[in-house]
N, C-alpha and C positions, 0 to 999 in steps of 0.2 A: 520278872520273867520277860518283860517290854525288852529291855535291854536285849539279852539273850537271843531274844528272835530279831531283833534289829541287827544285832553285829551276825548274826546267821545269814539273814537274808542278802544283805550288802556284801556280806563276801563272798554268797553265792553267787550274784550279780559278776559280781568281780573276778572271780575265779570260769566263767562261763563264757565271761569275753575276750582274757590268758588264751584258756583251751581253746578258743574258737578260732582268735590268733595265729594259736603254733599249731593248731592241728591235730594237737592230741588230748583224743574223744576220751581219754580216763586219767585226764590230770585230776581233776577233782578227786580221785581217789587218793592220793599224795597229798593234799591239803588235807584230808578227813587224818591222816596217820600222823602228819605232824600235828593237828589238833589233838587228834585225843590222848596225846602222848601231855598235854599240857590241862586239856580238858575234854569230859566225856560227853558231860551234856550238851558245851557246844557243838561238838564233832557232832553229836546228832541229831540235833539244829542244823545244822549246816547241810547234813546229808537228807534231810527232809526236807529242805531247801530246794535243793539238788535236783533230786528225783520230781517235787511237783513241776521244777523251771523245765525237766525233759520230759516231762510227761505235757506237757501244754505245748510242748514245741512240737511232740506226734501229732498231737491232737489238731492242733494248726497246721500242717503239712496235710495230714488226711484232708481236713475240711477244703482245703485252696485244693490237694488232687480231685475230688469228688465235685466242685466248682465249676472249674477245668473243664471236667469229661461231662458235667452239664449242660456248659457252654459251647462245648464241642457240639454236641450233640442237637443242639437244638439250632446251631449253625447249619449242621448236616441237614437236616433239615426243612431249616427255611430253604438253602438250595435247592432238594430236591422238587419243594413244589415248585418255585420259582421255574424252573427247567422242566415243570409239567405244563407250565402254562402255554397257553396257545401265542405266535407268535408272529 
């Protein structure tokens, strides 16, 4: 089963950095159809792959926006006392 999820993972890798390339957000769905046309359980390897490698990249985008508007904020902030102080 090592195998299987090795050649899953790495051609998830692979196929995520294609797509990301060319720009199109549902190539992976074409790799998953020429897979299973040859094998089914890699193809679903591959698409559980897939789906945790976009689902961490949400996840990562939320975390860095919420960061962001922390930093923001707490910049907003420190200016505003800064500009209360006496002067």
């Amino acid at each position: 089963m090592a195998t299987l999820d090795e050649l899953a993972a790495q051609l998830a890798e692979d196929t995520l950095k294609v797509q990301d390339a060319l720009g199109e957000d549902r190539m992976f769905m074409e790799v998953a159809q020429v897979l299973g046309a040859a094998s089914q359980s890699l193809e679903e390897a591959f698409l559980t792959e897939i789906r945790v490698r976009l689902a961490e990249r949400k996840a990562r985008a939320f975390l860095n926006t919420r960061l962001e508007a922390a930093k923001a904020a707490l910049e907003a902030e420190a200016h505003s006392k800064q500009a209360k102080l006496p002067k």
